[in-house]
Backbone as CSV, one residue per row, in Angstrom:
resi,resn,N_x,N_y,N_z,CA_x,CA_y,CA_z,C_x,C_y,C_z
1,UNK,13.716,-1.585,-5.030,12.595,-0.818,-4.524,11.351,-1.147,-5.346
2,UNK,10.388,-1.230,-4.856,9.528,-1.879,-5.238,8.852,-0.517,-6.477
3,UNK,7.921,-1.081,-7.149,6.908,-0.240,-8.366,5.735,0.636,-8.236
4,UNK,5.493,1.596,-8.439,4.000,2.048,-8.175,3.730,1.997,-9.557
5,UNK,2.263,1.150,-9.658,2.189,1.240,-11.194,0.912,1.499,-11.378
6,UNK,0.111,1.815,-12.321,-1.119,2.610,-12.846,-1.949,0.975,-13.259
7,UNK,-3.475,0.607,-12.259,-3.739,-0.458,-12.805,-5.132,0.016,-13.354
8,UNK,-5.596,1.530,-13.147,-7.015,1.780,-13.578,-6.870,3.275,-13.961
9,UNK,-7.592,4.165,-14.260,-7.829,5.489,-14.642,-7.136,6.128,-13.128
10,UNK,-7.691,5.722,-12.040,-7.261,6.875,-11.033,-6.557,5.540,-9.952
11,UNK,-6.666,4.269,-10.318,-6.122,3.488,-9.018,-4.815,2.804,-9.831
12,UNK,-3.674,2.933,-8.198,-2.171,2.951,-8.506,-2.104,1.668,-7.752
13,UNK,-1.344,0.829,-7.814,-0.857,-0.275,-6.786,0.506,-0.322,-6.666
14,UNK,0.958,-0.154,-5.202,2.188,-0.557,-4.600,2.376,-2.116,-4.261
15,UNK,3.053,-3.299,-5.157,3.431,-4.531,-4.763,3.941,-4.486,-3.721
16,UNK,4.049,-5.372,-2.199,5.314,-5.197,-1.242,5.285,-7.086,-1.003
17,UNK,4.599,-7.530,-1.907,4.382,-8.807,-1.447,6.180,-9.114,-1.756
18,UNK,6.560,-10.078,-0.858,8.001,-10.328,-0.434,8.613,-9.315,0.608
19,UNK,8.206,-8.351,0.877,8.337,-7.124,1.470,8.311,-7.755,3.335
20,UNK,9.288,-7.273,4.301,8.380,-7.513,5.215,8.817,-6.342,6.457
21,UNK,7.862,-5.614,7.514,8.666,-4.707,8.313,10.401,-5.111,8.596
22,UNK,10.816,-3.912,8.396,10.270,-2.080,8.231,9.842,-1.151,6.618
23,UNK,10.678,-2.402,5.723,10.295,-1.882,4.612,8.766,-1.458,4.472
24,UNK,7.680,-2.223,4.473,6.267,-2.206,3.862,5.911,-0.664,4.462
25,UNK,6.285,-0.347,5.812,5.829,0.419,6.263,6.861,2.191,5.659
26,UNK,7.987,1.591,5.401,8.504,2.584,4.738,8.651,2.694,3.338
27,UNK,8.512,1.950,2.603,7.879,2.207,1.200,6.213,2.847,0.891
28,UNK,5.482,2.527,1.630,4.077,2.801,1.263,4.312,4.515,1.884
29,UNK,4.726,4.992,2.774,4.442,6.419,2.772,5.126,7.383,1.771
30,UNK,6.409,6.760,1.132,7.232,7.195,0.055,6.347,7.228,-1.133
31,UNK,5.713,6.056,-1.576,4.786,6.073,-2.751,4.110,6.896,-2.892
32,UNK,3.118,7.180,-1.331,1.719,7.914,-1.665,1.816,9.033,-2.151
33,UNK,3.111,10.102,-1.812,2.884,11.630,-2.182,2.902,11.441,-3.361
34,UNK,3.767,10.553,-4.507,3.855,10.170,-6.482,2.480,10.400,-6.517
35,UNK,1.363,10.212,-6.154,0.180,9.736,-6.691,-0.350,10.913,-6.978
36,UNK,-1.178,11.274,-8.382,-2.170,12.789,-8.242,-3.190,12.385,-7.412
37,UNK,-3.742,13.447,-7.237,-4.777,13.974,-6.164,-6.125,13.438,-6.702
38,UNK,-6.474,12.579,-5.436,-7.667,11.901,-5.792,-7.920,10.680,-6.296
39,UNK,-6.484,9.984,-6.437,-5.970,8.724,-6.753,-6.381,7.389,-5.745
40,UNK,-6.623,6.233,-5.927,-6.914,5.285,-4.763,-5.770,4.311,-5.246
41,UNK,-5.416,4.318,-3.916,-3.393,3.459,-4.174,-4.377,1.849,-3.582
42,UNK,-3.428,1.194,-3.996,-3.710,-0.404,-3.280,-2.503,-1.167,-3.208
43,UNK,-2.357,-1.264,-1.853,-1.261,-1.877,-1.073,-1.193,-3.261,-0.818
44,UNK,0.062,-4.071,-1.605,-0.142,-5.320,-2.031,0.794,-6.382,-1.330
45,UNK,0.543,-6.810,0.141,1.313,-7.408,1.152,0.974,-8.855,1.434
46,UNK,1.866,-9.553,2.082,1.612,-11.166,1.876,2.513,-11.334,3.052
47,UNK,2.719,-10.033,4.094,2.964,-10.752,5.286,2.450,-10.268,6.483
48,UNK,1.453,-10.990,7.305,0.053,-10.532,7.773,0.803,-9.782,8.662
49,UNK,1.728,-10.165,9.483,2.633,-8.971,10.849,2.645,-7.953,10.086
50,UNK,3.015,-7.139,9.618,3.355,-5.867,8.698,1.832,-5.420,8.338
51,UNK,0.624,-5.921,8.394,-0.627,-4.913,8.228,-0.493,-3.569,8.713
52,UNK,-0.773,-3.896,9.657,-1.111,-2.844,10.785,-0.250,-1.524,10.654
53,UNK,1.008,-1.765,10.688,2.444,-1.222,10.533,1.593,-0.088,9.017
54,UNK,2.152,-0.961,8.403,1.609,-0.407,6.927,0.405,0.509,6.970
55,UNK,-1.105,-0.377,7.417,-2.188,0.960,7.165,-1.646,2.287,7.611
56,UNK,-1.044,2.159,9.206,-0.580,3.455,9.855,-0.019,4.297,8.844
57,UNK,0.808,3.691,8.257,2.181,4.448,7.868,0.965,4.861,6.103
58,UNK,0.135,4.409,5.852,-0.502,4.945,5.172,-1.268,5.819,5.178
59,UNK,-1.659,5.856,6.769,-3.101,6.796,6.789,-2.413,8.234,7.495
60,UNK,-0.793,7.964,7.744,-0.110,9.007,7.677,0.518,9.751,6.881
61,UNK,0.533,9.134,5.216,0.881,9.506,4.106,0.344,10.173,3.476
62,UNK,-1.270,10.380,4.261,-2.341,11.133,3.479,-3.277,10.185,3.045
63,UNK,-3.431,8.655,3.127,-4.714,8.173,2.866,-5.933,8.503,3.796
64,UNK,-7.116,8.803,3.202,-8.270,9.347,4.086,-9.048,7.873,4.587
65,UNK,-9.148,6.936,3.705,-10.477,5.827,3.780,-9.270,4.645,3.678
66,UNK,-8.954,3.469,4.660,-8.455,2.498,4.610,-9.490,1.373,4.749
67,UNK,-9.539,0.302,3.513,-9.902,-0.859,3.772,-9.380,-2.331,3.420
68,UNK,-9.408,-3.461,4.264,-8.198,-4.196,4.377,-9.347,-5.892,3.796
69,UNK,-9.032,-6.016,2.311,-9.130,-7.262,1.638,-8.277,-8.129,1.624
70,UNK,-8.384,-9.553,1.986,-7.620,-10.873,1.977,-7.988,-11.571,0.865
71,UNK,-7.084,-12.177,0.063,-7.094,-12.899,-1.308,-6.200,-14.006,-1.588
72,UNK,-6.039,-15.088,-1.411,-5.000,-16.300,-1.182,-3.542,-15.814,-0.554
73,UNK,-3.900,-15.439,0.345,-3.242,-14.919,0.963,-2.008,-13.828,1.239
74,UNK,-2.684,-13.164,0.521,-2.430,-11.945,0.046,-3.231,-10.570,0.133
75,UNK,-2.840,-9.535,1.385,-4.063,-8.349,1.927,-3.856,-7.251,0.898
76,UNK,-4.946,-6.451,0.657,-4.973,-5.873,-0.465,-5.524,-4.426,0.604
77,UNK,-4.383,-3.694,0.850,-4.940,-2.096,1.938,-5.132,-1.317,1.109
């Protein structure tokens, strides 16, 4: 199971890179409730089918503001 780990004062990152549906989408809503309140999580995927899947399943976990960065190929939600 993948890590939620502390990379700033209030921002957490979930790795799922290797990850691919159904996991991404069911790990990221498991993570979000760990997080204190007011926290900005960043969701760390490298398989472009599973976006979409994932924001959902995030912005149903309680994320308010989703935004979706690409980085050698690697999306950063």
């Amino acid at each position: 199971m993948p890590i939620l780990k502390r990379i700033g004062e209030k921002t957490y990152e979930l790795d799922l890179r290797g990850y691919v549906c159904p996991y991404t989408q069911m790990y990221t809503p498991q993570a979000l409730p760990k997080l204190p309140k007011g926290s900005v999580p960043k969701v760390l995927i490298d398989n472009q089918p599973s976006i979409e899947n994932t924001k959902s399943a995030a912005q149903k976990g309680g994320t308010l503001s989703i935004s979706l960065n690409s980085r050698s190929g690697v999306w950063y939600i």
